[in-house]
N, C-alpha and C positions, 0 to 999 in steps of 0.2 A: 674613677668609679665612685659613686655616691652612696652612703653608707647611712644605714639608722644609728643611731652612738648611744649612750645613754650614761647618764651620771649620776649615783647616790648623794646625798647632803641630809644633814642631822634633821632631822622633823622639825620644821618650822622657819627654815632660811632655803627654803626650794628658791625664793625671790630674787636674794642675792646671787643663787648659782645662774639663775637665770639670767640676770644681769650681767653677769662675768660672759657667760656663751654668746649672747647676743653681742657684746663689748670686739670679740673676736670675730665677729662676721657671720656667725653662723645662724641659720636660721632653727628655732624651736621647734616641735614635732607636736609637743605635746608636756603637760606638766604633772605630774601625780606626788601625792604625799611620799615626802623621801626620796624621788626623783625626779631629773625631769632630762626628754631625749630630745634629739637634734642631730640636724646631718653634716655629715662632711665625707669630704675624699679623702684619701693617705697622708695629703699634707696636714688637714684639720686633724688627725687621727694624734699626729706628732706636735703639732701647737697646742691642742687642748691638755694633752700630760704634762707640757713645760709650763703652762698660761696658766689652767686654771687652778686658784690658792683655796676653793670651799669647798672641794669632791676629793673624796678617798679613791676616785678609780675614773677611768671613761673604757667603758665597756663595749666591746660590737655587737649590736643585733643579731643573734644569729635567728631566732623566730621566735612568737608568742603565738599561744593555740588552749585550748580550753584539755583539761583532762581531769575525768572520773574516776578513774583507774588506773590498775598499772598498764592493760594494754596500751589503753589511749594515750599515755606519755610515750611507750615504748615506738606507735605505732610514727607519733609524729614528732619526736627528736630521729627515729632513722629517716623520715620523709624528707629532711632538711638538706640542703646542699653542701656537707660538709665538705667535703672534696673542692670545695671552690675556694676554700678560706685554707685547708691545711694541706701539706704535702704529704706524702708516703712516710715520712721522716718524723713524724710534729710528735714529740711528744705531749700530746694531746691525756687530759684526767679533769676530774671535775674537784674542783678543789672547792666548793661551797655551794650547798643545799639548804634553802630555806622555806621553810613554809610556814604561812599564816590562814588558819581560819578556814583549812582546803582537808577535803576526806583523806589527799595523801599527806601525812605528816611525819612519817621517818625519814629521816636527811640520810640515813646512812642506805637505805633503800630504796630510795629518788637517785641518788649516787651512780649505789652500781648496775640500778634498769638502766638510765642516764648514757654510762658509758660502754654497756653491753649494745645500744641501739646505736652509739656513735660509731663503735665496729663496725657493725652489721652494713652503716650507710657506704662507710667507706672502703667494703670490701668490695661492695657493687663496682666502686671507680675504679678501684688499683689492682684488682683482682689478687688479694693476699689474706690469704688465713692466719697470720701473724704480723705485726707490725711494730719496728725495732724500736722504735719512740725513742732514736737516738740525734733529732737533730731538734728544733727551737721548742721551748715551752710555750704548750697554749691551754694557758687556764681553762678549762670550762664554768661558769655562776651561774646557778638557776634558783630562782625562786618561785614560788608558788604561794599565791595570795588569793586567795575565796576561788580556788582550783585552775587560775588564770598563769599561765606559764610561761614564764621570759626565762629565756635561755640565748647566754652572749657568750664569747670570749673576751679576755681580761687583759687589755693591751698594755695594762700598766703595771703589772706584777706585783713588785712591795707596793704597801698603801703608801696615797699619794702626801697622806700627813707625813710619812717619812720623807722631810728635804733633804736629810743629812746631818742638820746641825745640832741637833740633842741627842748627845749621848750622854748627859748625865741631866737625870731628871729629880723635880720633887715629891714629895708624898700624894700629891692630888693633882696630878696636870692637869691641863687642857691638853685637846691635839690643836696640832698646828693649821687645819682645818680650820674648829669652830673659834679658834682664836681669829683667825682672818675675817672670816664672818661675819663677826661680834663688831670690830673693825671696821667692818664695809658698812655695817648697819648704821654704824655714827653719823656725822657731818666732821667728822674729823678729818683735816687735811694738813700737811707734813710742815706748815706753816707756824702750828697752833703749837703749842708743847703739850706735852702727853706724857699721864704720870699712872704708874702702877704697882700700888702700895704694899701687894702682895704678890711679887712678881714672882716666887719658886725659883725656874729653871728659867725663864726669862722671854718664855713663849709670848705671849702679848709685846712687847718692846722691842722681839725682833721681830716678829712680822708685819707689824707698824713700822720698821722699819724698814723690811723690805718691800715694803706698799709703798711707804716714800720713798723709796729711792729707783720704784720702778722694775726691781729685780725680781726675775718669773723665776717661783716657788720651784723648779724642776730643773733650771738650768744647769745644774752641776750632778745629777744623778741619770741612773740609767734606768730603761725600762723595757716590761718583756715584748713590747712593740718593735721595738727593732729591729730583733732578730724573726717576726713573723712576715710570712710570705706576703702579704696585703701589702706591707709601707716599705721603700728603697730606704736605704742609708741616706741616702741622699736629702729625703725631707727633714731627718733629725739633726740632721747637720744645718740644714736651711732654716728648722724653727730657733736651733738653738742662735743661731746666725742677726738671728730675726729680733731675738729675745734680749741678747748684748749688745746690738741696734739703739734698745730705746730703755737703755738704761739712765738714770739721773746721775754723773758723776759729781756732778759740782752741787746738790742741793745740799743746803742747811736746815737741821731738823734740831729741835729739844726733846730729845725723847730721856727718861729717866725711870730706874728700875728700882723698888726698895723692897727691902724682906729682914726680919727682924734674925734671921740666921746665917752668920754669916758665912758657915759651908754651901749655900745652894748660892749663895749669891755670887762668891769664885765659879761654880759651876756656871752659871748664868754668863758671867763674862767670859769665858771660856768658848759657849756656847753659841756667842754673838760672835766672836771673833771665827767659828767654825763656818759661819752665815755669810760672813765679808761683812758686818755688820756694824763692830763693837765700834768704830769711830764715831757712830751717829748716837749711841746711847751711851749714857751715865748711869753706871749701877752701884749701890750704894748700902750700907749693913743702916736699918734705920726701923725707928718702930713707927708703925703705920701711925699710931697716937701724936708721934710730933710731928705731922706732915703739915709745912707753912710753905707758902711762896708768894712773893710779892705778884708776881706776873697774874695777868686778867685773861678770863675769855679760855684760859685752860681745857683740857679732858682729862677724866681719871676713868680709864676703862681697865678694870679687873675681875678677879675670880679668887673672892676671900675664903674663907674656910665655911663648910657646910655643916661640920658637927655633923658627921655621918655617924663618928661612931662614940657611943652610948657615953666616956667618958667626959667628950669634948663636947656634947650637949649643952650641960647648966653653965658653961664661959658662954654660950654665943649672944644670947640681951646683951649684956655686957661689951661684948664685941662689936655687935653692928651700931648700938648704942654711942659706941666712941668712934666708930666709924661715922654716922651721923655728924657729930660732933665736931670730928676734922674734917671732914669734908668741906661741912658749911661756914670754915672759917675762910673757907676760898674764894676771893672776892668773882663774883660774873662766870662760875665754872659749871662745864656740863659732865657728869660724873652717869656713869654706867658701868652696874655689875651682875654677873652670873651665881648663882646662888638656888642651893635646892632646900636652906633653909625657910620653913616655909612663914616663919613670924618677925622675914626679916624688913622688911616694908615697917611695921608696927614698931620695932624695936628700934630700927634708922630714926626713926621721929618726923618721917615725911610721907610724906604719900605720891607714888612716881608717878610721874608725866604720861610715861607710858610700861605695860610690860608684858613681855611675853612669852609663852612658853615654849621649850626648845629642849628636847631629851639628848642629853649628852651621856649615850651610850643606853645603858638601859634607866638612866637615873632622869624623873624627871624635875627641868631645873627651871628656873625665871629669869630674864633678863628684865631688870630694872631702871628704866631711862628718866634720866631725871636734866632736864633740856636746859643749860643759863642761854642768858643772852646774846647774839649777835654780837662781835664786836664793829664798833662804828667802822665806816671805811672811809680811806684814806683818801682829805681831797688831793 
């Protein structure tokens, strides 16, 4: 059976998710700011959780309809064919209520109209005044954006940034999302060496390297898909089948990780080793300021400090200043970073190639592309 899906992604890399869906066969529906949806049947339901590395979730269509009010939600969340997607058993609850810009705006009252009309629909099926909600979780997500109402279930349960491999993190992560991302957005490929000056907990370095080596973001964790009624056992077994299939055993990568502390950077290697990782990267106690390498045609993709807070402010000239500095001692290198500082273009000493903006979380930040050249190719 063919299903509408839908996939959130950080404001401003819809493109790349886009790419990754399309990369897996599946055909787009449609793209909106912060999502974009696509169909598939139970098997795509279980490839797109292990596949895709730039969505926190793939969610099921359950319907979108217009509402003014409480009736009008109440009228056409029970109008919905829940009975088709859950059994008598589903521990069925709405575990996230958002709205933007729409006359209903309490999450906690979108909630429980929500789930009093999900009753209502599926007493009509199973004829029961009570219902034990003793067997599979099924998330209910709605949101509500200028009163237009999408309401799915949540076939992936923990978010999908959670691979497994960070359990110790730094003071300012990235998710393992819009690190991928960030990544994807490059010309960076597992050939090139790849350097990142401010690595924390090692997130950029391992997910570059799990892009080089092939290995789908999901493959070792579980998801609340499985145990619902819609997908057998049997596809998650066939994507995950699917996914150790086309994995790169033998490729050779330069990947290297630096961080001027040398507690996160134990963590980090710790972290890479939790990923099946740490062979492919070198992580290292170094300060961003000595950063040399003979090698040409490099990338430095990172996520330096923001001076978010009041104190770390009057360091950052300074900082992005000698960032500048070492960067450009890098002969032929293309250098890309994340930053919500916003005088950091002027302070670097250059003016980017290209840049863009991408809110990571509620923070809004810039990606800053700054493009070397092509390396010759080999006659």
């Amino acid at each position: 059976m063919k299903y509408t899906l839908l996939s959130p992604c950080h404001f401003g890399l819809e493109a790349v998710l886009k790419r990754e869906i399309l990369d897996l066969g599946l055909n787009i529906v449609k793209v909106e700011d912060g999502r974009v949806y696509y169909e598939g049947d139970e098997k795509d339901i279980a490839r797109a959780n292990i596949f895709l590395r730039t969505t926190e979730r793939v969610l099921l269509l359950v319907g979108e309809f217009e509402a003014h009010n409480w009736d009008e939600l109440f009228d056409n969340v029970k109008a919905l064919d829940w009975s088709a997607l859950m059994p008598a058993d589903a521990n069925f609850y709405v575990t996230k209520a958002a709205s933007i810009k729409s006359k209903l705006f309490s999450p906690s009252d979108i909630q429980r109209i929500i789930g009093k009309a999900v009753v209502e629909s599926m007493k009509k099926k199973y004829a029961l005044e009570h219902f034990p909600k003793s067997g599979a979780d099924y998330p209910i997500r709605v949101t509500l954006n200028k009163d237009r109402v999408t309401v799915s279930i949540d076939t992936s349960g923990e978010s999908l940034h959670k691979r497994g491999y960070r359990k110790l993190t730094a003071k300012a992560p990235i998710t393992e999302t819009l690190a991928a991302a960030i990544i994807m957005l490059t010309p960076w490929k597992a050939d090139r060496i790849l350097v990142d000056p401010f690595c924390g907990s090692g997130t950029f370095p391992i997910e570059a390297a799990l892009i080089g080596a092939g290995i789908a973001p999901g493959v070792n964790r579980s998801f609340a898909g499985e145990r619902q009624q819609f997908t057998a056992p049997s596809v998650w077994k066939d994507a995950r089948t699917e996914a150790r299939d086309l994995e790169k055993r033998d490729v050779k990568m330069s990947i290297q990780g630096y961080d001027i502390d040398g507690e996160i950077i134990k963590a980090a290697r710790q972290n890479a080793c939790l990923a099946g990782v740490d062979g492919h990267i070198h992580f290292q106690q170094r300060d961003m300021r000595e950063l040399s390498s003979p090698k040409q045609y490099g990338f430095i993709i990172t996520n330096p400090p923001y001076g978010e807070r009041l104190e770390e402010k009057a360091a950052m000239p300074a900082l992005y200043k000698a960032m500048g500095e070492s960067f450009g001692r890098l002969e032929n290198w293309s250098y890309f970073f994340i930053t919500s500082y916003e005088e950091a273009e002027k302070a670097f000493g250059r003016k980017a190639d290209k840049n863009r903006k991408i809110y990571n979380g509620m923070i809004k930040t810039y990606l800053y592309e700054y493009y070397g050249p092509k390396p010759p190719k080999r006659s």
